[in-house]
C-alpha positions, 0 to 999 in steps of 0.5 A: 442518458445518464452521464456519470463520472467516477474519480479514481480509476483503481478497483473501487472506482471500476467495480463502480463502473462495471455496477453502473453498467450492469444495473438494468433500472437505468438502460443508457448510461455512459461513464467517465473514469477520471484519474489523477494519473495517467495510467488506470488501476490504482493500487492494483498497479502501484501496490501490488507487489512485482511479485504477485502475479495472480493478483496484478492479473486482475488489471485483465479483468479491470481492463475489460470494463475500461474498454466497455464503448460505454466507458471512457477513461480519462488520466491526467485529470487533476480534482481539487487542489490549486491546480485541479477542477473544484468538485463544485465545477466537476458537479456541473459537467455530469449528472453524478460524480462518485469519488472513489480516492481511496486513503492516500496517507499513511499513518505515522508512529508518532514516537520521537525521530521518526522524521529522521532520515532513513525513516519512511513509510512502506507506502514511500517504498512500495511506490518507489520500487513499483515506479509511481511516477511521484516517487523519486527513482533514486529514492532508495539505495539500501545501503542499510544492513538492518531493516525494521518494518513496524507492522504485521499486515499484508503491506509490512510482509511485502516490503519485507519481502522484496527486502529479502528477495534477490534482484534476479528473481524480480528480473522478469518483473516490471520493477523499474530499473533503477529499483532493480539496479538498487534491490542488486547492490542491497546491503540488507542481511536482516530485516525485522517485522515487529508488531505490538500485540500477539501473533493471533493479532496480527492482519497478515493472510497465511498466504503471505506469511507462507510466502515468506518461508519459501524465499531461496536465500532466506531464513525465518526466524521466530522466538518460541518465548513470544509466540507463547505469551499469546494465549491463543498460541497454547490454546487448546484445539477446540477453542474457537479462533478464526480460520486465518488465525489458527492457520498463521499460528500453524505457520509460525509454530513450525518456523519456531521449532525449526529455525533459529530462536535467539533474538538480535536486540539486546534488552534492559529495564527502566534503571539499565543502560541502553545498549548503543544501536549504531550498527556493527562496521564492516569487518576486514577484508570486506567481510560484512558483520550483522547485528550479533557479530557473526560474519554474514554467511550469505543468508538474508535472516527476516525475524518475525517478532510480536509483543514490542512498542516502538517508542523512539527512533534512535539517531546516530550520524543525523541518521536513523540508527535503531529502534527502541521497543518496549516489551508489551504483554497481553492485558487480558482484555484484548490490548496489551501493555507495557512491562516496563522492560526494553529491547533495541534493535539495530536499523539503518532502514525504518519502514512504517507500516501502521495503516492508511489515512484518507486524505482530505479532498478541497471541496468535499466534506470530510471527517477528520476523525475516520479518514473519510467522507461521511456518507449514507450508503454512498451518498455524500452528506453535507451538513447531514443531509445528502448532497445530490450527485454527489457519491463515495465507494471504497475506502474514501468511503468505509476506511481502509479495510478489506481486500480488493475484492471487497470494493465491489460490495461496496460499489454496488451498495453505491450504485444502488442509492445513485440508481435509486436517486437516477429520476432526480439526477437525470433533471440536472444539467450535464455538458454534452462533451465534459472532456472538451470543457475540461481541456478549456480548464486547462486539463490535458487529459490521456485517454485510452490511446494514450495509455496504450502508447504508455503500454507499447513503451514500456513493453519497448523499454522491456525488450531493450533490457533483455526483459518483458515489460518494465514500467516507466517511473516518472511523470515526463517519460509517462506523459511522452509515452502517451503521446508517442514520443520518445524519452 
């Protein structure tokens, strides 16, 4: 029999499973799924919007491995760390270890004032409103009336959107309740996504961006200027441009000719004085005011800009007050560069949404450079060689790039080396019951039981709010739940 555990419990790490359990080279094997968390699904939990629920279906699926009797999940397992198990004495227990921990850190702007409060990264937002139990329930009172999320992928539309999107429509949504209490008494009436280069540039899928103009409440908002400095805006319809591209410049064309076209910021070059983005005080009577002056009518304004480099966070109040751009313009040579001219936007709320980093894991090799581990087909490499037992899948292994379904290539591509090397692993010692050795290491691990009584209270903790299943946002309600008790 072969035993092999899998670190990490998102997609990645259960089309690892399932590839184990499916390939027919190997007849006995069992698997453990560790998790840092007590819950499985990873991102597909944690990061997948409220909203979208066709994709946080895919739990369904997931979950139909996890019950496999050939699979054996196991949360609240730390690996590495000052409390957690070295990878070296994970090694000893399995016959094969495969990481599967995907990029934890996101990328930072690294641009002045970007450590002032009121800037964070989308990552922080989307794992406060989607209960992450390292997130603190109170993170966020969006007290902001402007919001500026730099980045135009999939995660920088999400947080944009939850921004504008009413609390009421979230209600049949697990978003926890303290998210949801917040996202009711939000004071955000704008909210900016701006990326440095060309709209045919940007990472979002049409069906994002769709999303987007089909909020009630909300109004696109595009500049027809800046849609033109992309070349492959104009560009005739026989010239060749990815599917994705040509349908998101679809998109953003028919917003420009409908919609509103004036930009919020005001602009300046090197020798002019920059314009004081504080913000814009309530007006009388409680009225609120936006950026240009004009009394809020009610309508949540989400303004898509392109061709702008943020270059300093503004501070007002010990508190983020603005973000200074610089205008870019397309360099020719698949880049962009710097005019020389300069916009600030008013912002109260900054959101990064630049990308993800790995995170070094103690006791695995790791490059800095690529955020990864370096490997050959998925085998861990030490000082260039393979190191025996030792494997990598998703984005740990290939950076972040790609959508959930790509980690299942990339699992099978990880299997077939462990398959093919099973002959040599198969010699090596493994415990008979690693979970009894893991207790005696001072893990408390959750397993399947567990994380159903976690699923019952939260379904409980729904029905006594007047809605389905809410989810439970922090480590010592969770690890009630899982065992049956009451928090």
């Amino acid at each position: 029999m072969l035993r092999v555990a899998v670190v990490g419990s998102g997609p990645s790490g259960v089309y690892t499973a399932q590839a184990l359990l499916n390939q027919s080279l190997v007849p006995e094997v069992r698997v453990h799924v560790l998790d840092r968390l007590p819950t499985p699904y990873g991102l597909v939990r944690y990061g997948v919007a409220p909203d979208h629920e066709k994709i946080k279906s895919l739990q369904n699926s997931l979950r139909a491995v996890l019950e496999d009797e050939r699979v054996t999940f196991v949360g609240h397992v730390q690996i590495g760390g000052a409390d957690g198990v070295p990878p070296a004495r994970l090694a000893e227990l399995y016959h094969a270890v495969v990481y599967c921990v995907g990029a934890a850190a996101d990328r930072p702007l690294a641009v002045p004032g970007e450590e002032l409060p009121g800037s964070c990264s989308a990552t922080r937002f989307v794992s406060w409103y989607s209960a992450h139990p390292d997130s603190a329930p109170d993170d966020f009172a969006l007290r902001a009336r402007s919001a500026v999320v730099i980045g135009v992928g999939n995660v920088a539309v999400d947080v944009a959107r939850i921004l504008a999107r009413g609390a009421d429509e979230l209600r049949a949504t697990d978003v926890p309740r303290a998210a949801l209490g917040a996202l009711a008494g939000s004071r955000v009436r704008e909210v900016h996504i701006v990326g440095r280069r060309g709209p045919s540039q940007a990472r979002f899928t049409t069906k994002e961006l769709r999303e987007l103009g089909a909020l009630p409440g909300a109004r696109i908002v595009v500049d027809p200027a800046e849609l033109a400095r992309d070349p492959a805006y104009a560009a005739p319809d026989g010239l060749p441009l990815p599917a994705v591209v040509r349908r998101n410049l679809e998109v953003l064309r028919g917003w420009a000719v409908r919609g509103e076209h004036a930009p919020s910021g005001a602009a300046y070059d090197r020798s002019g004085a920059a314009r004081d983005p504080s913000g814009v005080p309530d007006g009388p009577s409680g009225a609120v005011y936006g950026p240009s002056g004009a009394a809020y009518d009610g309508v949540r304004r989400i303004r898509l800009r392109f061709f702008l480099r943020p270059v300093e966070l503004v501070e007002r109040g010990g508190r983020v007050a603005g973000v200074r751009f610089a205008r870019t313009v397309p360099d020719g040579a698949g880049g962009v560069r710097d005019t020389g001219t300069y916009e600030d936007i008013e912002a109260q709320l900054v959101l990064r949404a630049v990308g993800y980093r790995g995170v070094e894991l103690p006791g695995l090799p790791f490059d800095p450079v690529r955020g990864t581990v370096p490997h050959a087909a998925g085998r861990v490499l030490r000082y260039g060689v393979p190191s025996p037992g030792e494997y990598v899948a998703g984005w740990i292994k290939r950076g972040p790039t790609g959508v959930i379904g790509s980690n299942r290539s990339c699992a099978k591509e990880t299997v077939a080396s462990l398959i093919e090397d099973a002959p040599l692993l198969a010699r090596r010692p493994a415990a008979d019951d690693p979970l009894a050795v893991l207790r005696a290491w001072g893990q408390r691990p959750v397993e399947w039981d567990g994380w159903l009584s976690i699923e019952r209270a939260e379904q409980a903790l729904g029905r006594s709010l007047g809605r389905g299943p809410v989810k439970i946002p922090d480590w010592a309600g969770l690890l009630a739940a899982a065992r049956g008790e009451e928090h």
